[in-house]
C-alpha positions in Angstrom: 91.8 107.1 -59.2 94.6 105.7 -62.0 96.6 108.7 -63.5 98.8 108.5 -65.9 101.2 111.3 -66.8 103.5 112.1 -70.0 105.7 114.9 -70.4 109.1 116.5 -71.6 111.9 115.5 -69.2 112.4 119.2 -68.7 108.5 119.3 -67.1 109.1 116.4 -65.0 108.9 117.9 -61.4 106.0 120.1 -62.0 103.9 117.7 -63.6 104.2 115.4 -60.9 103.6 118.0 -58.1 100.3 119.0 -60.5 98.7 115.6 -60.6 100.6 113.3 -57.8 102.4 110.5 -60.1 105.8 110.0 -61.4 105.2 111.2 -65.0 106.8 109.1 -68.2 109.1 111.6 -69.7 110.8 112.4 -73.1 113.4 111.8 -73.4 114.5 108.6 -72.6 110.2 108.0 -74.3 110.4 107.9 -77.4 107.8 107.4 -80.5 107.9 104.3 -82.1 108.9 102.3 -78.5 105.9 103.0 -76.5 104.9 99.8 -74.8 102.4 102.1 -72.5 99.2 100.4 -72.5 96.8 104.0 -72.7 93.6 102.1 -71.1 92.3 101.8 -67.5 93.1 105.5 -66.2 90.9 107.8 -65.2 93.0 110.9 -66.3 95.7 110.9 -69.0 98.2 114.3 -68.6 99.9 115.2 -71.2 102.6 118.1 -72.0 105.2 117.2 -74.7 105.0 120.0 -77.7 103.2 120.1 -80.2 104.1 121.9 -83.7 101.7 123.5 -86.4 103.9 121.7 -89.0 103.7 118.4 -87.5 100.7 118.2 -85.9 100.4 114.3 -85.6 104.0 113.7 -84.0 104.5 115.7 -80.2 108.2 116.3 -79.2 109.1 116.0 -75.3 112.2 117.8 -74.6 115.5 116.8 -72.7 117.6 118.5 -69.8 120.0 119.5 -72.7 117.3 121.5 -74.8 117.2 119.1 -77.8 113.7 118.1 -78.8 113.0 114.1 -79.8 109.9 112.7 -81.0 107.9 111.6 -78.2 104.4 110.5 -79.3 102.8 109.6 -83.0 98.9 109.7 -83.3 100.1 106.0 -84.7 101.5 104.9 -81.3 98.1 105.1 -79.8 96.0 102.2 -80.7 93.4 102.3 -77.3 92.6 104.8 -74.8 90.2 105.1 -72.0 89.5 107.6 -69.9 89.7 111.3 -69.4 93.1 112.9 -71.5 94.1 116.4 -70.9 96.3 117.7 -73.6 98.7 120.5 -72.5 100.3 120.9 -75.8 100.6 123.8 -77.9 97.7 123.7 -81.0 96.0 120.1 -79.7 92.8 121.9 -80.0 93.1 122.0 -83.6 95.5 118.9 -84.6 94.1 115.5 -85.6 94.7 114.6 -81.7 91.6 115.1 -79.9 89.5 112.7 -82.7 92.8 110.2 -82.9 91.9 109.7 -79.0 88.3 109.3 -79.3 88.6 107.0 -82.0 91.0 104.8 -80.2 88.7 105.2 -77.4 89.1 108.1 -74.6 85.8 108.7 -73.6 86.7 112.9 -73.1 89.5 115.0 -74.6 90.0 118.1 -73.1 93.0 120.5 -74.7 93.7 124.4 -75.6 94.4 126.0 -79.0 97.5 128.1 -80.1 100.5 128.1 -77.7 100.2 127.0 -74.1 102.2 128.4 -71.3 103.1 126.8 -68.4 107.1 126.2 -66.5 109.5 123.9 -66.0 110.1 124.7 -62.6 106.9 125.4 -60.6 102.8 124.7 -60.8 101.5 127.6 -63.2 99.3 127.9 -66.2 98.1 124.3 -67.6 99.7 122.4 -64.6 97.2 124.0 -62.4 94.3 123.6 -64.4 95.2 119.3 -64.2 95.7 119.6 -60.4 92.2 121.0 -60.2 91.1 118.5 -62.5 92.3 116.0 -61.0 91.0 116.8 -57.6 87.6 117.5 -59.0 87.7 113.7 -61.0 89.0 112.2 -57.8 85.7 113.8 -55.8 83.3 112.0 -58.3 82.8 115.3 -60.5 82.4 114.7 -64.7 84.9 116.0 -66.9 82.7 119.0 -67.5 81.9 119.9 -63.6 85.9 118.6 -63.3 87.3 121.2 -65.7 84.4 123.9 -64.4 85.7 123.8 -61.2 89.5 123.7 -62.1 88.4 126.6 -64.2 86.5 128.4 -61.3 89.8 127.9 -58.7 92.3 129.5 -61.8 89.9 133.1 -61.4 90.1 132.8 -58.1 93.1 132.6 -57.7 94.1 135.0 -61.2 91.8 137.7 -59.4 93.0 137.1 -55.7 97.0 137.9 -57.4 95.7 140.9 -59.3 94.0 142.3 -56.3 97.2 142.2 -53.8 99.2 143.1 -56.5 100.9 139.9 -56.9 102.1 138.5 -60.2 99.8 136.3 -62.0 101.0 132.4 -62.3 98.9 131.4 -65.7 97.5 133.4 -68.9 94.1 133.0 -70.3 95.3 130.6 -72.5 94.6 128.1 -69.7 91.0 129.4 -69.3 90.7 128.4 -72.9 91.1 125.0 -72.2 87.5 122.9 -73.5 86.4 119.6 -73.9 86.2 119.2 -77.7 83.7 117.6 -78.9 83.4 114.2 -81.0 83.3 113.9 -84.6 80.5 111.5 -85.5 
């Protein structure tokens, strides 16, 4: 299975542990330079920021704090595959139909803000390991992201009931494939 992974430099080590590959990261990525071809994976992760005042530019963030302009809806011309958007308000930015048109066959993403951390596997991070293992098995997208979904309760309800605290927020359970404009 061909992954391909891009996130904010700050996100680096727990996006890799999430879906096994050396993520691109912003910075040094920056929008504008991309010279990433988007096409032949089978799962595209992504977690730079997204803005409600920008929505067709995401931001990845550096090891200083500053934000840079990672990714324009402009820099993606093709797409294949199956793109999971971890970014704040993707659900509802020109993003998901951007990808289609250029030619991801699924889009999955979450609205509002999205939590996850910079320094372990919680929240979105665990719903693209589970993804990913449920892709790599032969699932669809939809059985892929059902069964991530099913392993986040799981484990939320197995937390609450040793009294543990809870690694992700429901926002993650919100995550859907959206569906294409026609």
């Amino acid at each position: 299975m061909r992954i391909l992974a891009y996130c904010s430099e700050v996100a680096r080590m727990p996006v890799w542990a999430a879906v096994g590959v050396e993520p691109l990261t912003s910075p040094p990525c920056r929008s504008g330079g991309q010279s990433t071809d988007w096409t032949g994976y089978d799962l595209v992760y992504v977690r730079l920021h997204g803005r409600e005042d920008t929505p067709d530019v995401w931001f990845g963030q550096g090891l200083d704090g500053r934000f840079v302009s990672a990714l324009t809806i402009d820099d993606i011309r093709t797409a294949s595959g199956v793109w999971l958007l971890a970014n704040c308000y993707a659900a509802e930015s020109p993003w998901p139909q951007a990808l289609y048109r250029a030619g991801a066959d699924v889009v999955i993403a979450g609205g509002g803000i999205n939590y996850a951390a910079n320094a372990s596997v919680v929240g979105v991070d665990l719903l693209a390991r589970w993804l990913r293992y449920g892709l790599a098995l032969g699932l669809s997208a939809d059985h892929g992201l059902k069964l991530a979904k099913a392993r986040l309760w799981m484990t939320k309800n197995r937390a609450l009931s040793k009294g543990h605290p809870v690694l992700l927020k429901d926002d993650t359970l919100a995550f859907s494939i959206r569906p294409k404009e026609v």
